[in-house]
N, C-alpha and C positions, 0 to 999 in steps of 0.2 A: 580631511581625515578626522573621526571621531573614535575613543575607545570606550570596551564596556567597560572595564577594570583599570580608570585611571589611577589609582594607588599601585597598581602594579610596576608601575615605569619606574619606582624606587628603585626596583632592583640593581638598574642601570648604575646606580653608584655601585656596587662592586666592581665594578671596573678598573677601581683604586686600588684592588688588591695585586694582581696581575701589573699595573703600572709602576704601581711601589716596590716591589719585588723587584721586577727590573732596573729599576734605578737606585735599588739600596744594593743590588747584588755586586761583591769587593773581590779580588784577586787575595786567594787563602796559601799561595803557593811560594815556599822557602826556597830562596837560590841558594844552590850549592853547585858552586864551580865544579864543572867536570869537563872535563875536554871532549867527552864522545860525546856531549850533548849539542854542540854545534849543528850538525847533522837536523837532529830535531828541531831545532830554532830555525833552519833554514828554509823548513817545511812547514812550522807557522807562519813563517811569517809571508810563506807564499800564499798560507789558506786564509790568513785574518780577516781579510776582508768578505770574503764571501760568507765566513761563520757572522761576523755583524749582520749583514742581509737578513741571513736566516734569522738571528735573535729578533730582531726587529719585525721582519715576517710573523713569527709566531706568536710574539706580542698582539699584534694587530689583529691576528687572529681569536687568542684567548679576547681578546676587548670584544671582536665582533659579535662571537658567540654569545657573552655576557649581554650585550645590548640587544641582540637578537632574542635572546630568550626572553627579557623583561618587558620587549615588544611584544612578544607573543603571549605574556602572559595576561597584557593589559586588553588583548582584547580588538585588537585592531581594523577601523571599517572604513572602507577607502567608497567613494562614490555614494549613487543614491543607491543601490544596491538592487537585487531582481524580486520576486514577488514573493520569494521565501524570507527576506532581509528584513524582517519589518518589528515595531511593537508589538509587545501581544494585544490583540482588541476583539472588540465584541462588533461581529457583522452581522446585520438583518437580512437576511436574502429574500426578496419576492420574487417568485416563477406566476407568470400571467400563464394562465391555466385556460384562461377564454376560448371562446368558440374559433374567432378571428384566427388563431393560431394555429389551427389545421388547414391554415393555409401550405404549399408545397414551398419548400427550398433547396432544388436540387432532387438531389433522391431521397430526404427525408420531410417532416412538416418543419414549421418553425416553432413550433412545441419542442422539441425530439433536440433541434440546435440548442434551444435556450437551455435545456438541462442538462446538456454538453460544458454548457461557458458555466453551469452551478459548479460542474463537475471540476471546472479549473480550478476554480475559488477555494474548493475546497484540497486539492492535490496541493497546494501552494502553502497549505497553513502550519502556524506552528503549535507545537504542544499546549501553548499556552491560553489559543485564541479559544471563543466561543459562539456557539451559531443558533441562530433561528430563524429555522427556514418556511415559510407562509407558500401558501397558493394564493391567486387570485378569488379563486373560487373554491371553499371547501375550508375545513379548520386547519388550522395550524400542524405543518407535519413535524417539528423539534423545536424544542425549546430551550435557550441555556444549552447546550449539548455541543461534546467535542467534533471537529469532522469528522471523526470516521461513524460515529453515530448516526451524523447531520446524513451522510452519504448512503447507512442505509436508509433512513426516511427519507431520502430523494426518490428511492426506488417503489415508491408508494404513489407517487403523484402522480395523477392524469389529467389527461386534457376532459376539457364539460364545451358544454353550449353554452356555460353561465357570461353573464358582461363583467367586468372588471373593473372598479372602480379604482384609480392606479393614483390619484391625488390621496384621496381616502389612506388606499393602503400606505406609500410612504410616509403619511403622518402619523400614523399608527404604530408602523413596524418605528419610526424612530422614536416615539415618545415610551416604546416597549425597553428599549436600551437601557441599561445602568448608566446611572449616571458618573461612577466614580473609574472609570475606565474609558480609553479610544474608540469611539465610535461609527459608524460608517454602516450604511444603504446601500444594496446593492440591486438595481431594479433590472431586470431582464425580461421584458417585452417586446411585442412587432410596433409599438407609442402610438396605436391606434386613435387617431384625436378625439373620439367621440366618450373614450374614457378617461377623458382630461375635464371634471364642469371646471367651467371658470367661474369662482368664487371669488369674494373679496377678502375674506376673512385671514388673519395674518398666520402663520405657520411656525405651530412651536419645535421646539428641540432648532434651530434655526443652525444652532454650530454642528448639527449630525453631515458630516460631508454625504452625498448621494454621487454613484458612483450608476449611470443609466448604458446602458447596451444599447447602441444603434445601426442603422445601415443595414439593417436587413431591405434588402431587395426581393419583394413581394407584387402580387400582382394587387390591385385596388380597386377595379373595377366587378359589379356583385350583380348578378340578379336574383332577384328573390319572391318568392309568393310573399305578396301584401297583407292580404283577408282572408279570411274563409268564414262568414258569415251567416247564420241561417235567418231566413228572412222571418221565419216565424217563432223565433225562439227555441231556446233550449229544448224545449218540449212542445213536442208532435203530437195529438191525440191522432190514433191509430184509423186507418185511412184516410186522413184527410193529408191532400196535396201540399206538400213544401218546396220551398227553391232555398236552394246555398248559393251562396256569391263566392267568387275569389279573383284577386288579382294580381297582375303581374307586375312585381315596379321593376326597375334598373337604379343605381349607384354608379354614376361614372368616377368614383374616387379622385385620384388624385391628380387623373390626366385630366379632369373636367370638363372630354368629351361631349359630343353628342348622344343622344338614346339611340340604340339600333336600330336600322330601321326593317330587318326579319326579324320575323315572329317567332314564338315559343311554344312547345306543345304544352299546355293543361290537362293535366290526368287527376281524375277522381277517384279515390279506392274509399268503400265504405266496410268496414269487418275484414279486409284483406281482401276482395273482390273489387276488381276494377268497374267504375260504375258509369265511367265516362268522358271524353278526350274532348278538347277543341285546341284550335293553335288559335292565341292571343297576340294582340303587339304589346308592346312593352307601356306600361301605364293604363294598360286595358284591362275589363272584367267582363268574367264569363258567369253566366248563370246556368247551374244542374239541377235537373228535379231530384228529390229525393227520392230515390224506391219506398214500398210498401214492405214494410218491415213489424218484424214480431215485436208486444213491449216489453221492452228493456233499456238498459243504456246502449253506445252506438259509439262506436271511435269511427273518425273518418280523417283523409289526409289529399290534401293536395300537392300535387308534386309537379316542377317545371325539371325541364332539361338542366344538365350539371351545369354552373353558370357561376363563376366566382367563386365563393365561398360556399362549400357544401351540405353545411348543414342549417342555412335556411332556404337552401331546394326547396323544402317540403314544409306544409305547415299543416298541423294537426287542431282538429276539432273534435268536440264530445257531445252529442245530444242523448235525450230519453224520448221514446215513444209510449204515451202512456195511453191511457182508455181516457174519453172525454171527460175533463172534471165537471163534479155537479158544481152546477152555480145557480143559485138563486139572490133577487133584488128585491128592497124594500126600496121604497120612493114615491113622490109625487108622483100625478100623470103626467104624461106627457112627457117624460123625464129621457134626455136625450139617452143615457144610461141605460135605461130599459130596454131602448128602443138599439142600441148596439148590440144588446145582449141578447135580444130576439133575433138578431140575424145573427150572431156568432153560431144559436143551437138551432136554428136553421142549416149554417153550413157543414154541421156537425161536430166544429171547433170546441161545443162543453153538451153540456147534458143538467138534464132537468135534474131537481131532489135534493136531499140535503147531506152533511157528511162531506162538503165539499167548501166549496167556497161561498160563502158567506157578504155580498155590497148591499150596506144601507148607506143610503143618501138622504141626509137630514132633510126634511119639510116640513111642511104644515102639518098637524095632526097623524105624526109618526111616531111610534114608540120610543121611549129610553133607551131601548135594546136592541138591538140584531134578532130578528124573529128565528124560530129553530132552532133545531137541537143537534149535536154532534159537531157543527163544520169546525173545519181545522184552519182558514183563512178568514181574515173579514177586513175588507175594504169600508173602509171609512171617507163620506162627503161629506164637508163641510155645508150648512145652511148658505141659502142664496142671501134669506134675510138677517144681516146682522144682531137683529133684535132679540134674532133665535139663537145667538152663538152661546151666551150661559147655560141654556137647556143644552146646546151638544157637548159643551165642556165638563155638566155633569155626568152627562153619560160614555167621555174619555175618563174619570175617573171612577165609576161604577167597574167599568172592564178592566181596570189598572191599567191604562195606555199612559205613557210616562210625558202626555205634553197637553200645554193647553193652547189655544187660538185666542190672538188679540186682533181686534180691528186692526187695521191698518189706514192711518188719515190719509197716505198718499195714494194716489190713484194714478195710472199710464202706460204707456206701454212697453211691456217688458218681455224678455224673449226668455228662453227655456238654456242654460247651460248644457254644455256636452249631450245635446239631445239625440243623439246618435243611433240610440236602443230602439226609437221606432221611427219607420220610413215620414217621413212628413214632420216630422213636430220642430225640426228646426225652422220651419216657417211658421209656426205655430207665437201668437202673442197675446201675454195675459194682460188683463184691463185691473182687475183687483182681484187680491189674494189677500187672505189673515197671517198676521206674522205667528210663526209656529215658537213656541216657549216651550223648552223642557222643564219640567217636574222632578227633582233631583238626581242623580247619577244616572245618563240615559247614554245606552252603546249604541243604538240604533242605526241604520245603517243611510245614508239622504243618496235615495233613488234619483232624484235630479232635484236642479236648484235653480233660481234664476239669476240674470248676469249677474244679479247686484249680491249675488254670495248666501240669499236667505233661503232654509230647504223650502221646497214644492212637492214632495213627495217621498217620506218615510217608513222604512218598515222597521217593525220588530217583533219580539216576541212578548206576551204579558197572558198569565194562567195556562199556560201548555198550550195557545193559542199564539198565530205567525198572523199580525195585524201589518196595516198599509193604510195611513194616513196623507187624504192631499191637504194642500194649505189652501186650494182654489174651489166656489163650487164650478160643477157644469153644466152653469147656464151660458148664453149666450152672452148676457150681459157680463160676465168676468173675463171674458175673453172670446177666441178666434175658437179654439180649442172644438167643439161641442158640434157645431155646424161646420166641420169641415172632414177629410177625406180622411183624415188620420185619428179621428176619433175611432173608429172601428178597431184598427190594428194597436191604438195605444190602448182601450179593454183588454182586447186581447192579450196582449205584455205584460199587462199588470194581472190579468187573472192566471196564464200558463206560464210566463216565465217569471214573474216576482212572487206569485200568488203561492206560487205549490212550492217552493221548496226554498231556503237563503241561500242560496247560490251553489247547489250543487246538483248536478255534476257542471264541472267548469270548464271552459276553453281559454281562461284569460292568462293561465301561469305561465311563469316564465323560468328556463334554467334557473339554477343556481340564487334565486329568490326564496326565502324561508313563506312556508305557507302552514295553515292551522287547520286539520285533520281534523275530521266530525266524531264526536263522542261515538263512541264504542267502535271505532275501528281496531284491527286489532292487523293485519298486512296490507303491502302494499305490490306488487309484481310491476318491475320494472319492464321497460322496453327490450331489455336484455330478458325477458322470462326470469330475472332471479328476487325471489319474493324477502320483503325485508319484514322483520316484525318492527309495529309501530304500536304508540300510544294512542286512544284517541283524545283529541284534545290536545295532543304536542305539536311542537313544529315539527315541520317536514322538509327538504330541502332537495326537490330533485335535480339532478347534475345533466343530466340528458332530457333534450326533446324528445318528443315522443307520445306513446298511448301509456298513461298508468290503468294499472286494473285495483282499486282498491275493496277491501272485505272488509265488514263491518257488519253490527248487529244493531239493528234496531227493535223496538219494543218485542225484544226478545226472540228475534227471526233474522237466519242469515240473511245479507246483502249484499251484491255487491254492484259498483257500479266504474264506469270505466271514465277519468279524463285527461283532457291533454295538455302537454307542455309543449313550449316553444321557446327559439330564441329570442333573446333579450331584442328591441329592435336597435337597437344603440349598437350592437355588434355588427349587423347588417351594411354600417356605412364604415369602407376600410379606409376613410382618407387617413394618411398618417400624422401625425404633430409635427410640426417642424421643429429641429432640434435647439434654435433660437426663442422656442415659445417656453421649455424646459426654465430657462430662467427667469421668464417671467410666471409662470407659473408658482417659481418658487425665489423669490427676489432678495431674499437673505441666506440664502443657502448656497454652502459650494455645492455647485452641480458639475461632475465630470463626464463625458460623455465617449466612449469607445467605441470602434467599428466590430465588428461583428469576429474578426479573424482571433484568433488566438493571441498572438503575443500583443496586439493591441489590447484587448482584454488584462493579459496581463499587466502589462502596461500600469494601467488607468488604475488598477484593485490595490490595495491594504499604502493607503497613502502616506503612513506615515513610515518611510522606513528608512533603517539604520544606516546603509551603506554594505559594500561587498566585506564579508571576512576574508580578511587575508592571512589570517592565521598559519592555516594550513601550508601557504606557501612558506612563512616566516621558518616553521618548524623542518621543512622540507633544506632549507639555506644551512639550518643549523648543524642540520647533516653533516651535510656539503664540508662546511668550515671544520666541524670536528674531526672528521676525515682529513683535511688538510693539518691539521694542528698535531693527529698521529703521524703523517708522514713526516712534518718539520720537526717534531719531538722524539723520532726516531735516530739512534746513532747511527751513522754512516758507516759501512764496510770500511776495515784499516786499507783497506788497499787503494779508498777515493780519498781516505784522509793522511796519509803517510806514502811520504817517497822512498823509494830503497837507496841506501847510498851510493853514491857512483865506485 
């Protein structure tokens, strides 16, 4: 038993007052002989005893009351007390807001539970506590803020497709806490494991207790559209034939099953027009031709049958269909380059003239410059002959290209990092390259690189010009590159999909990931059709997968072009954390962990508390006793305390 008001139990010495009384209290009464009084003496002294009882009774009474009341005033807490009992404190609440979490539980998601069990948290508190309640995904919905605040910014939360980073957030939400007050995390997730990195790094606020919600019973097995890739890049010049890839993976989570072995239907919808079906097996891809389509931008979506988790069913993609670019080449003869570049406008993939794209490839007796007027791209080749690199390094500084090229003494074979962008070049291996040097503050973007971490291929912009620098030339003697199958389709890449535009319109985004909006936008329309105003040049954070339709102005003409988001893939895999790995994740930290049920929950929340008031009951007794102390301090009728004479 502890009190809040231990000064109060003072009171309890007045008890002396009631005890002193009775023991100082003296017989005030003068005898005087009288004969008729016999009578009455004989009916005292039948009743004296029973009036001792009583004085004694009542005494005992007055003392109880008195010690009763100074118990009651102190405060009195018996037990560890229930989830209203506690200190006042400051709680962090994170609601995992992830994709993951529209998963079903019952007849709601486990989104819809988890802000159920906020809901306890917050029914539970006392006047004095204070809350800040986080999503996973999206800003902060309270901050410092009483429950009933906290409660309605709960009704603001929604579920996203975004991933969760749930280590992150606990560190966060507790190094958010005051420090001159009771502390305490309270995480409420499905502890998706794939939102756990495991780091090394040690974990501050380390005495903030974390208080995690577990046991939800979920299902953990997923299928999902893998890809949806366009073989020819972002961009189509118009009639020419393209294929898209897509495929089907499986997740067998946490039973770590086998892969199914029935197939899945694949459907294609390109602008909301279904464009084409095949049934896949699971870890298979399907290849669709594109239709012949007007230019513009292009939303397109793959979708498999509902399959675990349902919001990467479907995976969205964005191209542009544009009019062949013009591209014109300076170079030696013979120049494998050239020689790409005459079968690319053969197959109608660019177009002659200028105003376009712009590749010189350094040689013998070539200009300083990129010949022609207008173009907006220009691909840059390095010299085969080393001896020629200062003449090309003057003429990256004439165009303000912010890098220069240094020999490079080692010479071997080296492969193409993340070469992915085009079909072949992972077999692709370089013999020598020039080490690429930036020339002060360079944002540039390294199109690819090789294992060994040095770029191979950069773009950027210098005088309202979108430049692409390799580190290799293409000869045969530098590499495989030149003479082989994927020479063709890597022109290609670099003049339609790097060449024309820095990366927009994109298919790479992902939920709940902040991204940077191209100058002069000015909206964005959501997948929901609800258009948001934006800055351009600010971040953007879309919360749903889907098609965005973004407006913008360029060189003083409406635009608009359409791309797609997607789920996180880290969400895609539902295996869940084992509740044993919580402390190792966090190895200085009290970590509590609760089932999913209510009073388990309650349970486990606001740790530090007082014990039961029993107050209430204390004040309830003293009733009781005062009531008894009016009947014992009441005179008796004469007719119970007086006999008649015989």
């Amino acid at each position: 038993m502890s009190f809040l008001y231990p000064l109060a139990l003072a009171a309890a010495t007045l008890v002396a007052i009631p005890i002193t009384i009775h023991l100082l209290r003296r017989q005030t009464d003068r005898r005087v002989p009288f004969p008729a009084l016999r009578y009455l003496q004989r009916a005292e002294r039948k009743h004296a005893r029973s009036l001792r009882v009583r004085d004694l009774l009542l005494l005992l009474v007055r003392v109880g009351v008195l010690l009763l009341i100074a118990a009651a005033a102190a405060g009195p807490l018996v037990g560890r007390g229930g989830a209203r009992d506690h200190e006042p404190v400051d709680v962090a609440i994170i609601l995992d807001n992830s994709a993951s979490n529209a998963r079903p539980v019952g007849n709601q998601t486990a989104f819809d539970l988890l802000r159920e069990r906020v809901r306890v948290t917050l029914s539970a508190a006392g006047p004095a506590d204070r809350f800040w309640l986080y999503q996973t995904v999206g800003p902060p919905l309270a901050l410092a803020t009483t429950a009933t605040e906290a409660g309605r910014a709960l009704e603001n939360a929604q579920l996203t497709d975004g991933v969760a980073r749930l280590r992150d957030a606990v560190i966060a939400a507790a190094r958010g806490l005051p420090a001159d007050r009771l502390r305490e995390v309270h995480l409420l997730s499905d502890l998706q494991a794939s939102n756990f990195p495991r780091v090394s790094e040690a974990n501050p606020d380390d005495e903030v207790a974390l208080v995690v919600m577990s046991g939800l019973t979920l299902d953990t097995s997923n299928g999902l559209v893998g890809t949806a890739q366009l073989a020819s890049g972002l961009n189509i010049p118009i009639g020419a034939q393209s294929d898209v890839v897509a495929s089907a993976l499986w997740f067998p989570g946490a039973s770590g099953g086998a892969i199914p072995a029935d197939s899945t239907v694949l459907r294609l919808e390109i602008d909301g027009t279904t464009r084409g079906a095949a049934a896949v097996g699971w870890g298979d891809e399907a290849v669709f031709r594109v239709p012949s389509l007007e230019p513009a931008t292009h939303g397109g979506r793959f979708e498999i049958e509902p399959s675990g988790l349902r919001a990467d069913d479907a995976r969205y993609f964005s191209f542009r269909v544009v009019d062949p670019p013009a591209a014109m080449w300076t170079g030696p003869d013979g120049s494998f380059v050239g020689i790409a570049l005459e079968t690319l406008r053969a197959g109608g993939r660019v177009a002659s003239g200028d105003g376009g794209v712009r590749i010189y490839e350094a040689g013998d007796g070539q200009p300083l410059a990129p010949t022609g007027n207008g173009y907006r791209t220009v691909i840059l080749v390095p010299p085969a002959d080393p001896l020629a690199l200062p003449r090309f390094n003057q003429l990256l500084t004439r165009i303000s290209v912010p890098w220069a090229l240094l020999p490079d003494e080692a010479r071997g074979d080296l492969e193409l990092r993340d070469p992915g962008a085009v079909p072949g070049l992972g077999e692709i291996r370089i013999e020598s390259r020039y080490l690429m040097t930036p020339s002060g503050g360079v944002e540039d973007s390294v199109l690819l690189a090789t294992t060994d971490g040095e770029p191979w291929l950069v773009r950027g912009r210098a005088n309202g010009h979108l430049y692409l620098l390799l580190a290799s030339p293409l000869v045969e003697s530098a590499g495989s590159l030149p003479g082989s199958a994927a020479m063709i389709p890597f022109i290609e890449t670099v003049i339609l999909r790097w060449g024309l535009d820095a990366g927009w319109p994109a298919t790479d985004f992902e939920a709940g990931i902040s991204m940077t909006l191209p100058s002069g936008s000015d909206s964005v329309v959501t997948p929901g059709r609800r258009a948001v105003r934006v800055d351009g040049g600010a971040p953007f954070t879309p919360l749903r997968a889907g098609l965005y339709r973004l407006h913008y102005e360029e060189e003083g003409q409406p635009q608009n072009l359409t791309f797609a988001v997607n789920v996180p893939a880290a969400e895609s895999d539902l295996t869940p954390l084992a509740p044993t790995d919580l402390a190792e994740l966090f190895p200085d930290r009290e970590v509590v962990t609760a089932g999913p049920d209510v009073s388990a929950w309650e349970s486990a929340i606001y740790r530090n508390r007082r014990g039961r008031d029993v107050a209430p009951w204390l004040v309830g007794a003293i009733i009781l006793l005062a009531l008894a102390e009016i009947a014992l301090a009441s005179p008796a009728p004469l007719a119970d305390r007086w006999e008649t004479p015989a």
